[in-house]
C-alpha positions as CSV (number, residue, x, y, z in Angstrom):
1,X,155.5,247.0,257.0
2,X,157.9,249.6,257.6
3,X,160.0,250.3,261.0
4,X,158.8,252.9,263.1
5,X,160.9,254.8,265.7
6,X,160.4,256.7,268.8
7,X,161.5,260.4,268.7
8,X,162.5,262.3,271.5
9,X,162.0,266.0,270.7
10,X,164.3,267.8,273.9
11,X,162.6,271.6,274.1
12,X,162.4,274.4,276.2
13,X,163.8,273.6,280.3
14,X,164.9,269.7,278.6
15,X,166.7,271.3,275.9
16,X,170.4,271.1,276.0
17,X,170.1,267.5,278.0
18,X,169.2,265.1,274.9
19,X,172.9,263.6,275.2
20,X,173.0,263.1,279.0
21,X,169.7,261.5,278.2
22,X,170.9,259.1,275.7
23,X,173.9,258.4,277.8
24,X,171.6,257.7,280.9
25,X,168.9,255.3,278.7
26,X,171.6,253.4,277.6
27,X,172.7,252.4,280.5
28,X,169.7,251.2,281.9
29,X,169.1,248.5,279.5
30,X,171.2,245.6,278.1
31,X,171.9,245.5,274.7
32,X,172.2,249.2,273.6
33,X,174.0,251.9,271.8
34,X,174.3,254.8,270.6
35,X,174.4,254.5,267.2
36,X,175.5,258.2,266.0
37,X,175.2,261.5,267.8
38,X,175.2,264.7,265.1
39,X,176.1,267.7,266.8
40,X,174.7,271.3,265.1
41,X,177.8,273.1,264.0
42,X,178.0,277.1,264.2
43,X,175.1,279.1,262.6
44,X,173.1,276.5,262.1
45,X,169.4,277.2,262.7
46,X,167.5,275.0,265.1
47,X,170.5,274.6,268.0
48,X,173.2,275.9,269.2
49,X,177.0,274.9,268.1
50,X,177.6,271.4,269.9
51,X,174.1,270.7,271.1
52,X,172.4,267.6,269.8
53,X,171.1,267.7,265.8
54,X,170.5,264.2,265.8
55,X,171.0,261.2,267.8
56,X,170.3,257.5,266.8
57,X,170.5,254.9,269.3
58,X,169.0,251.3,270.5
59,X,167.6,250.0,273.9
60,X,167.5,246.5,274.1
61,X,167.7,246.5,270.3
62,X,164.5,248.6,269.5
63,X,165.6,252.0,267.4
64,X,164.8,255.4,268.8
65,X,166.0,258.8,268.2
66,X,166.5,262.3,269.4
67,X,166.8,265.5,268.6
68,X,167.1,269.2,270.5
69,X,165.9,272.4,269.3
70,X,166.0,275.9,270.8
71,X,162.6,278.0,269.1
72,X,159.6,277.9,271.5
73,X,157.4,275.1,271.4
74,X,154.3,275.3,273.1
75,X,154.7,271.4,274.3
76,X,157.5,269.1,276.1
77,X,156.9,265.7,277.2
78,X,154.1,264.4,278.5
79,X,152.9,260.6,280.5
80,X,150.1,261.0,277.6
81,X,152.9,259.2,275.6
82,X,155.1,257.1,277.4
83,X,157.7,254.1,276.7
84,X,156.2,250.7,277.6
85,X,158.7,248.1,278.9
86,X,157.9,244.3,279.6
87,X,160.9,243.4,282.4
88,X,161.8,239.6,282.6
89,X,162.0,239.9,286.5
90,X,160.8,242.2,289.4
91,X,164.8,242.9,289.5
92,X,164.9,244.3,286.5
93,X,161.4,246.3,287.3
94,X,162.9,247.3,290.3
95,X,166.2,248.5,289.2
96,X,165.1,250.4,286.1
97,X,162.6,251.9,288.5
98,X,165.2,253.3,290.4
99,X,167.1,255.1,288.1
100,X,164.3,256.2,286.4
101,X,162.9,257.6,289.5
102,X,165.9,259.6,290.9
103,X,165.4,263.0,290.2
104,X,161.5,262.4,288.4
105,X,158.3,261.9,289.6
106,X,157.1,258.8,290.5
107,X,153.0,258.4,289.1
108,X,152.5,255.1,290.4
109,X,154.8,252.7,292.5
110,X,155.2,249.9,291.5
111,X,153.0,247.5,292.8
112,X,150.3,244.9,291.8
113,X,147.8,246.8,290.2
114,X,144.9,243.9,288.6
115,X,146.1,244.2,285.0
116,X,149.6,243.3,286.3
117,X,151.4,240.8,288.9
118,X,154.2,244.2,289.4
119,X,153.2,247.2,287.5
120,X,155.1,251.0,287.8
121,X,155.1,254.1,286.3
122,X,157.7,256.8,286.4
123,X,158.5,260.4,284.3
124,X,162.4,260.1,284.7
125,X,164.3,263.6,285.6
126,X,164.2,264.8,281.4
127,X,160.3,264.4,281.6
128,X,160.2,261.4,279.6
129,X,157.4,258.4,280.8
130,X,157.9,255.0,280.7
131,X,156.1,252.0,282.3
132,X,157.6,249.3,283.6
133,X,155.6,246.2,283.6
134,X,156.8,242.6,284.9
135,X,156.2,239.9,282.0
């Protein structure tokens, strides 16, 4: 089976802040990188000089990727799609919450839930959803 990737496409009022973003994410979890940032260079179409063509990076081992692009999309992010994390302790939940939570919008505190012990769910300040979920 072949390796899949998440893709974080950084468009309209997000666009310009795929780098901070990939700085921010990781720091919030052990074990992750960036792997390679590609900036677009002058001209090219898509971006403007020194904003983000490409960017390849881990969290907590898993691969994902960005990209920004400045032409008019008719979409952005969305909780429809969001990243699904399994935290080894309500520390962890807690903390990743946090940071997440600063400067987004919080769609449910975490709490216990039925289908989870501690359960949250959080759009962090770039409009990217994940859920935090303890293990």
């Amino acid at each position: 089976m072949q390796k899949t990737a998440t893709f974080f496409m950084f468009v309209g009022e997000q666009c310009g802040r795929a780098e901070e973003a990939v700085k921010f994410y990781t720091s919030v979890f052990d074990h992750s990188a960036i792997q390679q940032i590609v900036y677009y260079g002058p001209g090219e179409m898509g971006g403007k000089e020194g904003m983000v063509k490409r960017a390849l990076f881990t969290l907590g081992g898993q691969e994902y990727m960005a990209s920004e692009n400045t032409f008019p999309h008719p979409f952005g992010f969305t909780p429809a799609v969001s990243v699904f994390v399994n935290c080894d302790t309500e520390a962890e939940l807690d903390a990743r919450f946090q940071k997440f939570a600063e400067g987004g919008t919080v769609l449910m505190p975490p709490g216990s839930y039925g289908f989870s012990r501690k359960f949250g769910w959080v759009s962090d300040r770039f409009g990217v959803s994940w859920q935090l979920n303890l293990a």
